[in-house]
N, C-alpha and C positions, 0 to 999 in steps of 0.2 A: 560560518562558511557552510556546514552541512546542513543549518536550515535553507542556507539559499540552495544548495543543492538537492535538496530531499523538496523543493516547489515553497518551503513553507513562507519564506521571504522572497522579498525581489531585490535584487543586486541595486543598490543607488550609484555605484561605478566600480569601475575595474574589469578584468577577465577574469574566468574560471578555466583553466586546461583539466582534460582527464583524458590521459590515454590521446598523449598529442592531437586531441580537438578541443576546440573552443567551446567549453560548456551550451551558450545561448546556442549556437549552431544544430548542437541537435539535443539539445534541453529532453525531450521529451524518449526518446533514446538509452541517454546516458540514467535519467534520477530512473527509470526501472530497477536499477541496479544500485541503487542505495535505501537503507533504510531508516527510520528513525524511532529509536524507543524511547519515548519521554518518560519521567522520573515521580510520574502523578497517577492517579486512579483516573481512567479516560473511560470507562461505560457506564453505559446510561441507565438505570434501573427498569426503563419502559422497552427496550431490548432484548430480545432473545440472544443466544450465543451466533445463529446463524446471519442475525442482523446484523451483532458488530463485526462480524466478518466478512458480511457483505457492501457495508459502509467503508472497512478499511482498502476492499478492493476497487469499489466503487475511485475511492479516493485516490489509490495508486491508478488508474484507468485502466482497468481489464475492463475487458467487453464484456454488456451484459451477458450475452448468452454464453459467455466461458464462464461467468460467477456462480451459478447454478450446479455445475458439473466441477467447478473447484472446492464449494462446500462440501459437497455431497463425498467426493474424492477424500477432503482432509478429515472427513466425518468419520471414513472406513481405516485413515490411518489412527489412531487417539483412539478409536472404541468401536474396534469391530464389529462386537456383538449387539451394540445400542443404536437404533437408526433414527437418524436427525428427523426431525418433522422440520422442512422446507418447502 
């Protein structure tokens, strides 16, 4: 159920309710508001920190021109004093 809901599956049938709506109704909506931490090593060696972080939002669909300024944001929360090359 939470892969279908975090996008990573597609329902083959049934409803999904969250917060008395019909998941499919506003799919795009609701899965901003779920997350999913898999149980595996998921980066890439050929990545930087600021990559996989922009592929992960990339993947939730933030807009690009918010990605840039949400890196750079969570860059000054984790290490003030260290400034990301992006």
């Amino acid at each position: 159920m939470i892969n279908i809901m975090t996008g990573l599956l597609r329902p083959d049938s049934g409803r999904i309710f969250y917060e008395d709506q019909e998941f499919a109704d506003r799919f795009e909506q609701i899965r901003r508001k779920f997350g999913l931490c898999v149980q595996k090593d998921l980066l890439y060696d050929d990545l930087t920190t600021a990559e996989h972080i922009e592929l992960i939002l990339c993947l939730r669909g933030v807009p690009k021109n918010q990605i840039r300024h949400d890196i750079l944001a969570l860059s000054q929360k984790v290490s003030p004093s260290h400034q990301i090359s992006y």
